[in-house]
N, C-alpha and C positions, 0 to 999 in steps of 0.2 A: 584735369578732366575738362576735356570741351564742352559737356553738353550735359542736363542734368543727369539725365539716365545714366550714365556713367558713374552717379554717385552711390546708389544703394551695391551695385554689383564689386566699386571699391570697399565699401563696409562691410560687406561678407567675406570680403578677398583679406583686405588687415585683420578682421576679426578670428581667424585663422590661421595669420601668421603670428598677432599675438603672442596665441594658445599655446601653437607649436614650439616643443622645444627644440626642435631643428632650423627652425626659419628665424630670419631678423628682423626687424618693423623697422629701422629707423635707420638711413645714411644722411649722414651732413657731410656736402662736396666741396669745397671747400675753392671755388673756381680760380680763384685767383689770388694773392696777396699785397697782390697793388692796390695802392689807396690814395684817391686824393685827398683823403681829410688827413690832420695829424691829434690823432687824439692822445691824451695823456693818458687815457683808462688801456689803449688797445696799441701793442710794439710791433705792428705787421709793414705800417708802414716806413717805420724804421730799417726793414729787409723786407723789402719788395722783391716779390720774381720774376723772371726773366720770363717775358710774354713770349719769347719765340721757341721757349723748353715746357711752358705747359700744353696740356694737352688741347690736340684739334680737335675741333669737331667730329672726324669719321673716330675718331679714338673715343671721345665722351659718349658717342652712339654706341659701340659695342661694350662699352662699359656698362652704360644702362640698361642697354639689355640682357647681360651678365646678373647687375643685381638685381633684377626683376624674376629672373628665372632664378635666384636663389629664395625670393619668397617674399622679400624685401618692398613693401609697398606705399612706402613714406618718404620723398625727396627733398631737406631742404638744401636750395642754395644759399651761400653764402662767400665772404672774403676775410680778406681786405674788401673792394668795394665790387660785388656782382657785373654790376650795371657797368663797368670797364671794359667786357668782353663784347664785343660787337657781333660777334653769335648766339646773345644770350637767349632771344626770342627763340632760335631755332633749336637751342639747347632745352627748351623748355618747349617748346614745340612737340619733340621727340618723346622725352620723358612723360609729358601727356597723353601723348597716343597709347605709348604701350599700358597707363593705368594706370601710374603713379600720380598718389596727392603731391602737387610740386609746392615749393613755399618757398619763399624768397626775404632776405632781408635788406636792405639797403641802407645808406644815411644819408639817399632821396635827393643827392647835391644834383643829380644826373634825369630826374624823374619828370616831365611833362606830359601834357596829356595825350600827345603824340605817341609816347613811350608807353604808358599807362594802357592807352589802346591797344597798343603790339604785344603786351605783355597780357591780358584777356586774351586777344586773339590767339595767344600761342595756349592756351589753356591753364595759364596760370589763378591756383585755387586759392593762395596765403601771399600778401603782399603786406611786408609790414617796417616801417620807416623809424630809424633811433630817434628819439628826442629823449632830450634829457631834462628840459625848463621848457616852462612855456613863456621865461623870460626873454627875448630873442639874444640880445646882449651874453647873457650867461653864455647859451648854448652855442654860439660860431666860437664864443672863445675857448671852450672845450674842445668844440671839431675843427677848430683850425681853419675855417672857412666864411668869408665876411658871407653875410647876406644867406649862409644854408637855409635859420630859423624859417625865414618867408618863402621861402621854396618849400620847405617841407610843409608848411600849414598850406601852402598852394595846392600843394601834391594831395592833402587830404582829401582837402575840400571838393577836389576831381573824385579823388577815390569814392567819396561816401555818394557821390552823385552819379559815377558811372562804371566803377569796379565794383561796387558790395552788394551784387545778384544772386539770386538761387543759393547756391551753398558758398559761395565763396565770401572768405575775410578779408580783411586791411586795416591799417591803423597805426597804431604807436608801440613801438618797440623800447622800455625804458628801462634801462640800467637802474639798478639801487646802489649809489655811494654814497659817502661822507655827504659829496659836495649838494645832492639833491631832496637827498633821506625827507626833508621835514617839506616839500611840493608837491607829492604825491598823492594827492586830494585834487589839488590843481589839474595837475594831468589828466586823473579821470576823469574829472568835470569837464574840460579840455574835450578829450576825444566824446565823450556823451553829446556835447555841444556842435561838436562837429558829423554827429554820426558815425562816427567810426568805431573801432573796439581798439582797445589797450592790453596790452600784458607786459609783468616786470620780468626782469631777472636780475640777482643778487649780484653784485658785483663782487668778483674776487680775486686774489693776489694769485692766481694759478699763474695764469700768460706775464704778468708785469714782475711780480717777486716783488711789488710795491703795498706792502699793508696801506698805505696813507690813505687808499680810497674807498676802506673797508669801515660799515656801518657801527655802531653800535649797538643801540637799542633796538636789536632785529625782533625781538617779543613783542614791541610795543609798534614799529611799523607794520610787520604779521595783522596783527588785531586791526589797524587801520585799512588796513587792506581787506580783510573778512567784512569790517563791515562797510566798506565801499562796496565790495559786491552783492552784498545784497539789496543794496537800492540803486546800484547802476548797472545795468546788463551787456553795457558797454566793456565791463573788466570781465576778460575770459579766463584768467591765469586762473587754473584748478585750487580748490580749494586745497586742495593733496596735497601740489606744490609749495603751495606758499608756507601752508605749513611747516614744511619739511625744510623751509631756511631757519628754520629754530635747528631741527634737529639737526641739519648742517653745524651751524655753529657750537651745537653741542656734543657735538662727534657721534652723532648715536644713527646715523643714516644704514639704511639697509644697504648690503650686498650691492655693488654695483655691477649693472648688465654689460658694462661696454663690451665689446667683440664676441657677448651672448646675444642679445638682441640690437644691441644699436653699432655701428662703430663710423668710422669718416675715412674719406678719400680727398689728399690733398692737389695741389694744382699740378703736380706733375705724373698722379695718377698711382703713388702709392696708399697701401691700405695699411689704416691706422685702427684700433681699435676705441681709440679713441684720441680728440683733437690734438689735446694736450700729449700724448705718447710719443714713443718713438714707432716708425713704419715697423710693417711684419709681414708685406708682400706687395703684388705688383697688381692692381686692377687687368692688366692688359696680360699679365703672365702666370697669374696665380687663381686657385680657384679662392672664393671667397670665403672658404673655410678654415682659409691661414689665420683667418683672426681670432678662431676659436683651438687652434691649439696650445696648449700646457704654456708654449714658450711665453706665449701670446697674452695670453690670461691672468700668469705670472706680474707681470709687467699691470695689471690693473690690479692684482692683490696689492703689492710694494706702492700703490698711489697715495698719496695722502687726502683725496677727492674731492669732489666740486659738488656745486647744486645748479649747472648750466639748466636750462632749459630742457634741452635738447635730452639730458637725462632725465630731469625728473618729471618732465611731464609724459614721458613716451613709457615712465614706472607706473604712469596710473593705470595704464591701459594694457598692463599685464597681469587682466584675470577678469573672469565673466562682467565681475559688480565693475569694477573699473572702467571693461570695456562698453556696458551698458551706459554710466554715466557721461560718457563720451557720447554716445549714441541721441543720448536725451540732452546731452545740451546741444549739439549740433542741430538737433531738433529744432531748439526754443529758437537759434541762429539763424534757419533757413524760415522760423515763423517771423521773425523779427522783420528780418529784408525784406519777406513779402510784403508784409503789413502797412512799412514804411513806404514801396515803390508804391502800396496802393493808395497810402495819404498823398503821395505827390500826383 
C-alpha cells in the first residue's frame, strides 16, 4: 500500500477473505532460490535456480493479478535471498497498486538505504531482516557472510528512522534453534533499543531433515517470550502463535489450512499448497483452485507439519475474535509510529 488510505479499505478487503470459505488470505512467492548466504539452518542455497527459467516480470504481473482476483489479500515475498531479483521494486510496486499487504523478508547482506528508500517507494508494508545473535561473530558464521551482522544493524537503524511510518513494520526476523534458544531476551531488547519490532519462528527439521538445530525446552522459551511481550511492544509474534509451538511440539496442532486459506508459488511459478509440498498446478496455466482439490489437500492430510510463521499466524486471523485482534494490535502499531515520529 502506498498511501495510508489504502489501509482501512485492505482491512475490510482481508477481513472478508478470512471469513470466506472460498477465498485464500495468504500466498508466500517464493522469488527466487538464489542465495548469497550459506546457512546451515536453510538447503536452498545448496540448489539454487536458474535465474533465466524463473519467472519475468510481465509473468509475476499476471500472476498477481490472478491471485488477487481469487480473493487472496496477503503477499509475502520471500527466497533464497528476494533482494537478488533486480525487479524486485517493480514486483512490489505492482502488487501494491492492485492492494495487496506486501511483506518481504531478507538476510539484509544486500540492504542500504538507497534500497530501503526504493522499497517504500514501491509500497512496501512488512520489511523484516534474519538475525539470529546480536553477537556479530556468531551470526556471519551462521550466514556464511563476513561483515552481514553490521549491515543488518545498519539496515535497522535506517529502518526505525525512515521505513516505520503510518502502518508500516520492520525489524528482526529470528529463528529459534538449539544454537540461539537461551539470547532471546537480547534480541528483543535489541530491536526495542533500536526501534524496530521483532518476531520469532521455531526452527524446524522440515526443509533440512537435520533435527540438530531443533530446541528443547520450547515450554519454557514460550513463557519467556509471553513475558517479553508484555513489557516490550517491540515483540509482535501473536501470542496464538507462540503458543501453538508447545502444541507444535506436542502434535496436538489444529487442522492445517494450507491450499485452504494459505498456499505458495515457487520461482518458476508453480502452485504449491504449501512450501514444503510437492507442486499441484501452474500460476500462469491453472486456476488457483487446483490447490484446493482432493489430490491437493490429500498431500497436506499425509504431512507431518510445521509451525512456519507463515501458517500459524495467518490461523489467528481465521474468525471474527482473531480477526479483531489483528485489528487492535495494528492499531496500538500505527499509534506507536505515530507517537514515536512525534518524539522526534
Amino acid at each position: 500500500m502506498k498511501t495510508f488510505p489504502d489501509f482501512p479499505i485492505f482491512v475490510m478487503s482481508s477481513f472478508i477473505s478470512a471469513l470466506s470459505s472460498h477465498r485464500t488470505t495468504n500466498c508466500i512467492w517464493e522469488l527466487t532460490y538464489r542465495c548469497n548466504a550459506r546457512c546451515d539452518i536453510c538447503p536452498y542455497w545448496r540448489t539454487p535456480s536458474d535465474a533465466e527459467r524463473e519467472l519475468g516480470l510481465a509473468d509475476l504481473k499476471t500472476g498477481l493479478d490472478k491471485i488477487y482476483s481469487s480473493g487472496c489479500r496477503i503477499i509475502n515475498f520471500s527466497g533464497g535471498e528476494p533482494t537478488l531479483r533486480d525487479d524486485l521494486e517493480e514486483i512490489i510496486s505492482h502488487a501494491s497498486s492492485r492492494g495487496f499487504w506486501t511483506s518481504l523478508v531478507t538476510n539484509g547482506s544486500l540492504l542500504n538505504s538507497g534500497k530501503i528508500d526504493r522499497l517504500k517507494e514501491a509500497g512496501l508494508d512488512n520489511l523484516f531482516v534474519s538475525l539470529d545473535f546480536t553477537d556479530g561473530e556468531k551470526h556471519d558464521k551462521l550466514r556464511g557472510i563476513d561483515g552481514l551482522h553490521d549491515r543488518v544493524i545498519n539496515a535497522l537503524v535506517y529502518l526505525s528512522s525512515e521505513f516505520i511510518t503510518g502502518h508500516r513494520t520492520a525489524g528482526i526476523m529470528c529463528v529459534i534453534s538449539r544454537l540461539n534458544s537461551d539470547t532471546l531476551k537480547e534480541l528483543v531488547e535489541l530491536a526495542e533499543s533500536l526501534g524496530v519490532y521483532i518476531t520469532f519462528q521455531l526452527y524446524h527439521d522440515r526443509k533440512t531433515e537435520d533435527g540438530e538445530f531443533n530446541v528443547d525446552a520450547v515450554s519454557s522459551i514460550v513463557s519467556t517470550l509471553m513475558n517479553l511481550k508484555k513489557s516490550h511492544r517491540s515483540l509482535i509474534s501473536s501470542g496464538q502463535y507462540l503458543a501453538g509451538m508447545v502444541d507444535y511440539r506436542e502434535s496436538r496442532l489444529p487442522v492445517c489450512q494450507a491450499g485452504r486459506k494459505y498456499f505458495s508459488i515457487d520461482p518458476y511459478g508453480y502452485l504449491h499448497t504449501c512450501v514444503d509440498l510437492p507442486p499441484v498446478g501452474h500460476i500462469l496455466h491453472d486456476n488457483i483452485s487446483v490447490i484446493q482439490t482432493s489430490q491437493a489437500l490429500e498431500q497436506v492430510r499425509g504431512c507431518s507439519g510445521c509451525w512456519y510463521c507463515f501458517r500459524g499466524e495467518a490461523d489467528v486471523s481465521l474468525s471474527i475474535s482473531g480477526c479483531m485482534k489483528r485489528i487492535i494490535q495494528h492499531g496500538r502499531i500505527i499509534y506507536r509510529n505515530y507517537r514515536r515520529r512525534m518524539e522526534r
